[in-house]
N, C-alpha and C positions, 0 to 999 in steps of 0.2 A: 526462450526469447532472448537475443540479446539486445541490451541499450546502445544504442549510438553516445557516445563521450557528452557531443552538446546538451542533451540532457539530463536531469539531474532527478527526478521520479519518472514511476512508468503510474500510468494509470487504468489499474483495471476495473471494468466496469461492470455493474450489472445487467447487461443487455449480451446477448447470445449475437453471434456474430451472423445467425439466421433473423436476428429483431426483437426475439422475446426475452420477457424479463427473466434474471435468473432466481429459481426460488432455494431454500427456503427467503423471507424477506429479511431474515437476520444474517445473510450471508457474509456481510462486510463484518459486523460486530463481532461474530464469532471468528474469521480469518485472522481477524487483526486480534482477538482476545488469546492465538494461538501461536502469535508470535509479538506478544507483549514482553516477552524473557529478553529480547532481543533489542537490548538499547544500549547508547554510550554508558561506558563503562559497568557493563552486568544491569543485572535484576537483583541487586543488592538492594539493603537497606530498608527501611520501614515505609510499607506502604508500595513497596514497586510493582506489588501485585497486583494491584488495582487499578493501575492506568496502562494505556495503549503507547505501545514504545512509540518514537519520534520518527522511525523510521518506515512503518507500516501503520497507517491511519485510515478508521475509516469516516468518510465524508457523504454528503450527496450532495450533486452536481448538475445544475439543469433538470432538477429532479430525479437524478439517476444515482442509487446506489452507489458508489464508486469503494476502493480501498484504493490509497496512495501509498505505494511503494519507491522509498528513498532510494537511491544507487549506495547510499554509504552501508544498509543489509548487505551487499555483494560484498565489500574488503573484508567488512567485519566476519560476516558467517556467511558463506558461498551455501552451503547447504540449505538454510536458511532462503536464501536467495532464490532457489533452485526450488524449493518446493511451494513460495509462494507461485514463480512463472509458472510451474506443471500444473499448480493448481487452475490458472488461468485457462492456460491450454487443455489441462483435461476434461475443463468443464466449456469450454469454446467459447469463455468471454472475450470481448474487444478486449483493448489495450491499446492506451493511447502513449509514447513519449513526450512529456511536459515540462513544466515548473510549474510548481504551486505557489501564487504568488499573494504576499498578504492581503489584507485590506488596507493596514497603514500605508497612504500613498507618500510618506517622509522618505527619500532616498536614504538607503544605508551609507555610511561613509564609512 
């Protein structure tokens, strides 16, 4: 899958592009627990093992499973990149191109 530039996560979901939901129900947790190594600057450090990198999250959305993948995975580790999309594609979930956008409604300056 490529991302179009405008935006800046892709989001894939847990809903089969036939309507059904994907199982197992820890799919997101486990996608994103598999590409937790993969953050700014490394998987150094104490404790980096234990959280979800910033660039592959997973969320639910509308009630839907999702995992949000950053475009900044693709500069960093293309590879990376490449096998959360396959994983998408091989399992035939949506995928939407978005922004994730906070709940803080304060504009950044």
């Amino acid at each position: 899958m490529a991302a179009s530039p405008s935006s800046s996560e892709v989001f894939i979901q847990g809903i089969t592009r036939d309507g059904r939901s994907f199982r197992p129900s820890d799919w997101a947790e486990r996608l994103a627990g598999v590409m937790a190594r993969f953050r700014p600057g490394g998987a150094e450090g104490p404790g980096a093992h234990l959280g979800y990198s910033p660039w592959c999250l997973p969320t639910v959305i509308g009630g839907v499973k999702c995992v949000v993948v950053n475009r900044a995975l693709r500069e960093y580790e293309p590879m990376a990149w490449d096998f959360v999309m396959n994983f998408a594609r091989d399992n035939d979930l949506q995928t939407v191109e978005a922004c994730l956008l906070s709940d803080d409604p304060t504009p950044k300056t």
